[in-house]
Structure formats: structure tokens, C-alpha cells
FILUMGU-977120 format. One line per field, with one value per residue (C-alpha): x negated, y negated, z; residue in one letter. Coordinates in Angstrom, 3 decimals. Layout:
east [X;...]
north [Y;...]
up [Z;...]
residu [a;...]
//
This chain:
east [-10.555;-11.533;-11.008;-9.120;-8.629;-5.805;-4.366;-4.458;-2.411;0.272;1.609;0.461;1.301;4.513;5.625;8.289;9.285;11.787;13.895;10.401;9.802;7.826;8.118;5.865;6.050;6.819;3.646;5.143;5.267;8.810;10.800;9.911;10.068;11.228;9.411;10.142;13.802;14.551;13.518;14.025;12.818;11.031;8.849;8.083;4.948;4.189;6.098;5.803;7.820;7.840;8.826;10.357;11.846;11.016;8.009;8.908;11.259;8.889;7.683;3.563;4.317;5.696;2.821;0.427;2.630;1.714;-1.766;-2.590;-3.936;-0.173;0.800;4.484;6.538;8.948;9.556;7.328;5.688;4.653;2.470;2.681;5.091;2.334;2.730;0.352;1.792;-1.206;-3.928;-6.401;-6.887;-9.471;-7.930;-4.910;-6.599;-5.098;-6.802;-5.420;-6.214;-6.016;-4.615;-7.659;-9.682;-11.648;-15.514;-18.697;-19.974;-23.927;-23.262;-23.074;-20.122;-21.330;-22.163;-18.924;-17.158;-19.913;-19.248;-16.563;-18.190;-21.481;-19.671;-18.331;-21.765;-21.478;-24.225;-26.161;-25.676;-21.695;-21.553;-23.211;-20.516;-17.272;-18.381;-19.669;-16.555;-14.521;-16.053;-15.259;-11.642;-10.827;-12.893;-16.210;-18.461;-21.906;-20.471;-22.163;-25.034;-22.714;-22.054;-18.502;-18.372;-20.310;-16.814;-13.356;-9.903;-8.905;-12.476;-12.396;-9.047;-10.104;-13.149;-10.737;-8.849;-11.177;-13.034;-9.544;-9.428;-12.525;-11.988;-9.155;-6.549;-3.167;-1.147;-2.386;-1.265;-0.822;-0.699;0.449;-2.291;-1.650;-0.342;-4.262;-4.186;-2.640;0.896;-0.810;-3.006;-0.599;1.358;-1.564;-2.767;0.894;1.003;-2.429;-1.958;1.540;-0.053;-2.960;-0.722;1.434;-1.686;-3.080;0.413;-0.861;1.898;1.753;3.374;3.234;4.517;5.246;8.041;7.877;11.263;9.767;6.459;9.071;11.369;8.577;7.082;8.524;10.195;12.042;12.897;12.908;15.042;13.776;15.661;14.809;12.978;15.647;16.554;19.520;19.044;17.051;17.193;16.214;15.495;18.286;20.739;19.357;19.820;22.915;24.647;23.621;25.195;24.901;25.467;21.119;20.479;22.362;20.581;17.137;16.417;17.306;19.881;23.519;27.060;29.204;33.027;35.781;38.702;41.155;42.211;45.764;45.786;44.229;44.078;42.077;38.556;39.539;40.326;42.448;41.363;41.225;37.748;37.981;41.069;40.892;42.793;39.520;39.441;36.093;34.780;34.030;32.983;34.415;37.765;39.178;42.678;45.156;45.011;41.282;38.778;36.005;33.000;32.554;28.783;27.991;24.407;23.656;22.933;26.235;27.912;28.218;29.623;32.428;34.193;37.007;39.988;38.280;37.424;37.917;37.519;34.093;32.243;28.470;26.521;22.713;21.158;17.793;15.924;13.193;12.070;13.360;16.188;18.725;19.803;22.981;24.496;28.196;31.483;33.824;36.718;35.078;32.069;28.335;27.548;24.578;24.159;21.330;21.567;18.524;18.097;20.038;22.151;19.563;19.392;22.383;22.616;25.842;25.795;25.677;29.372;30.991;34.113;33.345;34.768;33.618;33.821;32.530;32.771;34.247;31.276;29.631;31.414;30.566;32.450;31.547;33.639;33.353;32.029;30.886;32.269;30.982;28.562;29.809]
north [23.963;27.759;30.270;28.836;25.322;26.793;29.590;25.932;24.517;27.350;26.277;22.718;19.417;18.826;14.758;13.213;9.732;8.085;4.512;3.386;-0.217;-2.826;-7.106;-9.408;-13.415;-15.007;-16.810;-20.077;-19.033;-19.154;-16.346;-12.765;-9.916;-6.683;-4.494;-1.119;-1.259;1.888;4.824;7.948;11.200;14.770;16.246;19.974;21.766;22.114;20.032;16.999;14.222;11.046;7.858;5.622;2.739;-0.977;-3.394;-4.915;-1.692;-0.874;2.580;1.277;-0.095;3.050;4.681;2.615;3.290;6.801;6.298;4.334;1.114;-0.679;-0.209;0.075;-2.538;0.061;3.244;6.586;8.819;12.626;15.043;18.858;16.932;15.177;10.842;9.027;6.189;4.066;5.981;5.092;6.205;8.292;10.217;10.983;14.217;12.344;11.843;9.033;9.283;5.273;3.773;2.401;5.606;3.737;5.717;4.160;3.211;3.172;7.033;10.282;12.069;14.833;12.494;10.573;14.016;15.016;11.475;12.023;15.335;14.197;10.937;14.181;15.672;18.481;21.021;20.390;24.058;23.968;20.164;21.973;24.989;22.647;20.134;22.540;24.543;21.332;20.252;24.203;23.658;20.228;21.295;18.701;21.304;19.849;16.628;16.301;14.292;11.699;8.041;6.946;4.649;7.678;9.369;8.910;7.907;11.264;12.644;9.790;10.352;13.906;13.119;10.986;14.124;16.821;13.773;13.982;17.583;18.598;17.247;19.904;17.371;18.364;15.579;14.093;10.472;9.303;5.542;5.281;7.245;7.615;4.304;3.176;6.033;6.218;8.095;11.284;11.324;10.578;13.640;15.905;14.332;14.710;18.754;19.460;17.569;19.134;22.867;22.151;20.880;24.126;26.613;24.708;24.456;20.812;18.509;15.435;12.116;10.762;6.988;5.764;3.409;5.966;7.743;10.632;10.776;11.158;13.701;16.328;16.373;16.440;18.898;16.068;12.111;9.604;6.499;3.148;-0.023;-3.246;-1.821;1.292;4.922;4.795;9.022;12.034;14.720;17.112;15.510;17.401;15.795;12.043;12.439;14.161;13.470;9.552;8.420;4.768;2.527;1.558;5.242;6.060;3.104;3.691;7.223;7.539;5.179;5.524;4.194;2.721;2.545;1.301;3.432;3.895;6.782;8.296;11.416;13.100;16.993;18.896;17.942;16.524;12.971;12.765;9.362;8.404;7.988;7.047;7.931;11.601;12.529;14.110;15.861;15.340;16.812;13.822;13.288;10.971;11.219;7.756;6.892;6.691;3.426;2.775;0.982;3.624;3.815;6.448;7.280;8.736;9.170;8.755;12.129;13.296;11.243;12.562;11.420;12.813;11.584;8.894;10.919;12.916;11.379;7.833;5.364;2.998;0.747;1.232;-1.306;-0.487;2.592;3.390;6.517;7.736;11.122;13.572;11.653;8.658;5.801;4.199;1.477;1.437;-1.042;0.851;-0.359;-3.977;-2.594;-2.007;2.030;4.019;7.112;9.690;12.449;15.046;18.372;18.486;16.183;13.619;14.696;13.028;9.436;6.961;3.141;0.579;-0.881;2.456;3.978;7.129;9.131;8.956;12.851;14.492;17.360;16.763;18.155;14.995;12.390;11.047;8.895;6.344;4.152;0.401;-1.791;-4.100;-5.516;-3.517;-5.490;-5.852]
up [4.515;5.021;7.729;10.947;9.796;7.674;10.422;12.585;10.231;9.865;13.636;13.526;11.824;13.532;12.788;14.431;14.849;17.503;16.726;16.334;14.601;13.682;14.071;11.906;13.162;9.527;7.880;8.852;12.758;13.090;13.419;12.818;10.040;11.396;7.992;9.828;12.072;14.418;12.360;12.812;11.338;11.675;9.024;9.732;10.254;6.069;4.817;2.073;2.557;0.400;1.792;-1.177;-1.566;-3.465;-2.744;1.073;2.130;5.119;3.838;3.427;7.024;8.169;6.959;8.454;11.786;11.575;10.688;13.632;11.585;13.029;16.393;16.883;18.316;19.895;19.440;19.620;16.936;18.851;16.683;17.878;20.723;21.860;21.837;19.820;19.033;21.095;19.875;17.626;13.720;14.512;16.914;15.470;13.618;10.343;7.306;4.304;1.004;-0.482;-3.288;-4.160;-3.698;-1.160;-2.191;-1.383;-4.352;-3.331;-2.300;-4.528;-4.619;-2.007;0.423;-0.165;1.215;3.520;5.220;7.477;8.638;9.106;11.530;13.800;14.158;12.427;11.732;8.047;6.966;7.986;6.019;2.838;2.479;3.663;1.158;-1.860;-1.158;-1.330;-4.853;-6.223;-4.995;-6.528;-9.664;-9.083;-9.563;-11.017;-10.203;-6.562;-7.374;-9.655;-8.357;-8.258;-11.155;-13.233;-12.998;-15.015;-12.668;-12.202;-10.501;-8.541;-7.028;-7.103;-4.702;-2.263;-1.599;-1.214;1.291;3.199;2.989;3.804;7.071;7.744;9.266;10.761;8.714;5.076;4.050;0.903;-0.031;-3.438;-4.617;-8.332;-9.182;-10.686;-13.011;-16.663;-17.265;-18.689;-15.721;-13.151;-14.240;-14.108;-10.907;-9.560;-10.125;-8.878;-5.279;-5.374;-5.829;-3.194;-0.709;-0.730;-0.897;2.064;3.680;5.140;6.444;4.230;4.377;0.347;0.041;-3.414;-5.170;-8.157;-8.004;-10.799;-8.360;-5.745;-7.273;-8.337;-5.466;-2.394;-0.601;1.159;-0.004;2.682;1.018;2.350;2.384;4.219;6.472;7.078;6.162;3.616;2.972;3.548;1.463;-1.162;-4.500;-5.499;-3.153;-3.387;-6.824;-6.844;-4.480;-3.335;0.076;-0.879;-3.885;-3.598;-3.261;-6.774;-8.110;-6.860;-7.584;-11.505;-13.400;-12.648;-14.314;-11.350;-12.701;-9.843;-9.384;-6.423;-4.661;-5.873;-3.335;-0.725;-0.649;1.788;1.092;-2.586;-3.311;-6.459;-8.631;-12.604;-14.162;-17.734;-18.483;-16.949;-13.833;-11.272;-8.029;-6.272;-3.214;-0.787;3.130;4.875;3.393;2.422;2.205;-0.105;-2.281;-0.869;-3.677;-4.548;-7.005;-9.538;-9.915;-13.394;-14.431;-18.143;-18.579;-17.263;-20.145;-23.940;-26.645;-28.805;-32.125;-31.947;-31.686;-28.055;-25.278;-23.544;-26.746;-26.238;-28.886;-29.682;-28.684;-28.991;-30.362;-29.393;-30.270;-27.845;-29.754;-26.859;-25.993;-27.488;-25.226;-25.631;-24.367;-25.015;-23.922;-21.783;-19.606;-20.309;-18.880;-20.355;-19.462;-20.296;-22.318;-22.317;-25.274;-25.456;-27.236;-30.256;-29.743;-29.489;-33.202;-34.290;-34.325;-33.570;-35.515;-33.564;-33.755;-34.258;-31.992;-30.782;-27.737;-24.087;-22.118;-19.022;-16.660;-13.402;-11.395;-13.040;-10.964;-7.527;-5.474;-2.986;-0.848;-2.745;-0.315;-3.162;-6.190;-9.487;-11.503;-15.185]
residu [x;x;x;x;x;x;x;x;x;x;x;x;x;x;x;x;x;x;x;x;x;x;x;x;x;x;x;x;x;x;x;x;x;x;x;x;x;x;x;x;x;x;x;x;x;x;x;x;x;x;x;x;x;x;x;x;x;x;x;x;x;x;x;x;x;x;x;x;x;x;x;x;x;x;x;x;x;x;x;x;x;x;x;x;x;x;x;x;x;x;x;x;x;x;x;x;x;x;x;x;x;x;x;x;x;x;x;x;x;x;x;x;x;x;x;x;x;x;x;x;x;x;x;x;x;x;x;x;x;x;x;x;x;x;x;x;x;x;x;x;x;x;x;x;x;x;x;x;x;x;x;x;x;x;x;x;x;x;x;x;x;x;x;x;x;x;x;x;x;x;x;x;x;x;x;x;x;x;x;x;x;x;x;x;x;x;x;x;x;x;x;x;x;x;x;x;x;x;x;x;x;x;x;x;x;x;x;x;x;x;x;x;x;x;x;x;x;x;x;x;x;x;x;x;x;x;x;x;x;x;x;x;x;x;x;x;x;x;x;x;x;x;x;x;x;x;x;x;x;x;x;x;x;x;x;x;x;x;x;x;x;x;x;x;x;x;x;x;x;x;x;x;x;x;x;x;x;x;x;x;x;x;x;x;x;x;x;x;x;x;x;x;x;x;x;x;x;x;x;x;x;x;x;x;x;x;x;x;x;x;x;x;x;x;x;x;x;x;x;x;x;x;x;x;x;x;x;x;x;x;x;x;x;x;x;x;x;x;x;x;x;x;x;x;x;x;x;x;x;x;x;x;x;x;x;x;x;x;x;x;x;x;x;x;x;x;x;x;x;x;x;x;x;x]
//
């Protein structure tokens, strides 16, 4: 955690996996599951990548892929170039940090940490500083000679990590590791594995189905889908700019109004979105007359008085202190939206006609490859 384990890990921690995949035989013997189906992807040297997705969209078994505790069915993962898809977990120079913290609960909390190093052999005097240096850094100080069940959730998960860190591996995995703490805790939790990650510049490989876990996290998102990639990006561009109709679903809540293309010009396609005439960047360009999907997030949406905007009817009103939900009928369809700030302040009746309005940089299109749900 000190000295050259962190030079090592300026030039190390390269991840990379090739079409590789997993088969299950079914429970009843017949047939197969394929959880994880010819995926693909490179995490850098440093960086924190989050694979998400719902329960049963591969990314716990991708995980497990990479951690050696699943051997692959096909396909290759390479760390620093080298192929380890065959080895063993304990030679994969990995360490995993659990959902369920995974302590000994007959041990202290030093010798929980000290564990992994005293398994390698090494020297009592070098076990003392790595592991007293580890409780200084993840602020367990005075909490060495503690049991596990003598400490609150957050220590606990705190002692799981520094045991992972103190063990100065090239690649830290994460299996949902917040998801047995409370909100409040989770959020703290969230920022202080965030901040150690980037001080210690450690490659890390964070799987959750939290979408905010996912989005203040991560340098990258890895969207999962039965047992597939659907996107890789920033949070900023799975949020913003989603590349499939589960994508703009999945990560935050989205409006999804059909509309057809009217004209083509240069990169812009030309199409009517509650009433207003847009002209939206997209890739690939469809044709003319081709169905598409707006995406509108419920953010994007505000509400003016009757005689602006496209007309809609208030249906529910619900008041969240920061921010007011609404749910309004639009184009014979139920959308969704988010007011915060001041204009949370004001408040619409339920039943009243107000005024639909957006900006155009709001609005993004995808090709309609399935009917709207209403």
C-alpha cells in the first residue's frame, strides 16, 4: 500500500477481455444458460469500471470470470497482456472485496487484514506496518483489537477493503459491496472507496445494479443485458446519450414519445416532438419517413402555464422536498416530470392544464424497433 506497491501500480493493472463467455446446463439438465455471451472489453491501467445491469444480466458472472472462481467457456481474459483465464484465484494477483464483507468472525480486526499477508509468508515486522498503516488509512485506528460484530456496517466494510488493499493487488473487485448498508451510509461509503481508489490509482472492476452507485463512481459504465454489452461509456454519455431503448431505461428514468423522421440534413434529422419542429444530431442516419423514439428524461421537461407549451392534464402531484414529481397525460400518453430548485416551490393541482416545453438539446432519438408502451 506504501512505497513500490503503488509505483507497481502506475504501469500495471492492465484488464482486457476477448469474446469471452460463459454456458450454465439449466437446473433441469436440459439445455444450457449462456449468463455471459462473447464479451468484449479493456479497462486501463487505473481505471474504475462498473459493470451494471439487472439481477441475471451476467455482470456477477463476469466478475467471477475475472476473478478466477468461473472458468470461461470460451474466450480469454490477459492482465498486463499476459492470459489468465486458466489460472487460479490466487494467482491472479487480484484481490475481491464481498458483498457480504466475508471477515472471520472468531478473529480481531488486525488479524482479519494481517490474514492474507501472513498466508504469503511475510515477515512479522513488515505484517505489523502494512496492516497498522492500513487501519490509519481507512480510519480503524484503535479499532485493531475489536471483533467484527463489535463494529457498526460501515467499519466492517471498511476492514474488507483495507484486507484487499493491504495486499497491494494489480486489479480490485467489487461485488456489490454497499448494497448491506443503509442509504446515508452507502453514500458515504460510495465517496470514500471512490477517493481511495484514485489516490491509489488501483484498477478496479465495481459490479452493482445501482445506476446512482454506478453514475458517481465510475470513470467508465459497462451496460449489461442478458448476458451482453448494450454500452460503454462515461456516465455522462450512458446517461445522455443512451444507444438503446434498455440503456435510456436502465440508467435514470426516461419519457419515450414516437415520432417519424420528416428530413434529413447533414448530420440532423428533422422530426416533431410535442408539437415543436426539432433538429437532433443522430448516428446512424435513418431515413426519411423511418419510426423513431424521442428520449426525454423528466428533468429535461418543465412546465409552463396553459397558453405556452404543448397542452397536458395533471395527473398526480407528489412533493419530495428537493424536487416535485409529476405525472401528466400527453399525446394519450402518461410522461414524467421532475421540478427542483425553485420551481419545485410552486405546486400544479392535480387535474389542471398547464403547458408542456423543452430545449432541443433535451431530446434524443433512437431508431423504434419497438412499439412505445402507453
Amino acid at each position: 500500500m506504501a512505497g513500490n506497491g503503488n509505483a507497481r501500480r502506475d504501469s500495471t493493472g492492465d484488464l482486457r477481455l476477448e469474446n469471452l463467455s460463459k454456458i450454465f446446463p439449466e437446473r433441469e439438465g436440459q439445455g444450457e444458460v449462456r449468463a455471459v455471451n462473447d464479451v468484449s472489453l479493456t479497462i486501463s491501467a487505473g481505471e474504475f469500471v462498473t459493470l451494471l445491469g439487472p439481477s441475471g444480466c451476467g455482470k456477477t458472472t463476469t466478475l467471477r470470470l475475472i476473478a478466477g472462481f468461473e472458468l470461461p467457456t470460451s474466450g480469454r481474459i490477459l492482465l498486463d497482456g499476459k492470459d489468465i483465464s486458466m489460472q487460479p484465484p490466487n494467482k491472479r494477483d487480484m484481490s475481491l472485496v464481498f458483498q457480504s464483507y466475508a471477515l472471520f468472525p472468531h478473529m480481531t480486526v488486525f488479524d482479519n487484514i494481517a490474514y492474507g499477508l501472513r498466508t504469503a509468508g511475510m515477515p512479522r515486522a513488515q505484517v505489523q506496518a502494512k496492516v497498522n498503516e492500513a487501519l490509519a488509512q481507512m480510519d480503524l485506528e484503535g479499532l485493531g483489537e475489536r471483533r467484527p460484530n463489535e463494529l457498526s456496517g460501515g467499519q466492517q466494510q471498511r476492514v474488507a477493503l483495507a484486507r484487499s488493499l493491504v495486499m497491494e493487488p494489480r486489479v480490485l473487485l467489487f461485488d456489490e459491496p454497499l448494497s448491506n448498508l443503509d442509504a446515508k451510509l452507502r453514500v458515504q461509503m460510495r465517496s470514500e472507496i471512490r477517493r481511495l481508489q484514485r489516490r491509489l490509482n488501483i484498477t478496479s472492476v465495481y459490479v452493482t445494479h445501482d445506476q446512482i452507485e454506478a453514475m458517481a463512481m465510475s470513470d467508465r459504465i459497462v451496460v449489461m443485458n442478458a448476458g451482453r454489452i448494450e454500452q460503454i461509456g462515461t456516465p455522462q454519455e450512458v446517461y445522455r446519450y443512451p444507444q438503446s431503448r434498455f440503456v435510456a431505461d436502465f440508467i435514470g428514468r426516461a419519457n419515450f414519445i414516437e415520432t417519424r423522421v420528416e428530413a434529413v440534413d447533414g448530420e440532423q434529422v428533422t422530426a416533431t416532438v410535442l408539437g415543436r419542429t426539432v433538429h437532433v444530431p443522430m448516428e446512424p442516419l435513418p431515413k426519411v419517413n423511418d419510426p423513431l423514439v424521442a428520449v426525454l428524461r423528466p428533468e429535461s421537461l418543465y412546465i409552463t402555464d396553459d397558453t405556452a407549451g404543448y397542452p397536458a392534464v395533471i395527473e398526480q402531484t407528489m412533493y419530495l422536498g428537493a424536487e416535485t414529481e409529476y405525472i401528466v397525460q400527453a399525446e394519450g400518453q402518461a410522461l414524467t416530470v421532475i421540478e427542483s430548485g425553485l420551481s419545485a416551490l410552486r405546486l400544479f393541482d392535480e387535474g389542471q392544464t398547464v403547458g408542456l416545453s423543452f430545449e432541443d438539446e433535451a431530446i434524443h432519438f433512437l431508431p423504434q424497433t419497438e412499439s412505445v408502451a402507453v
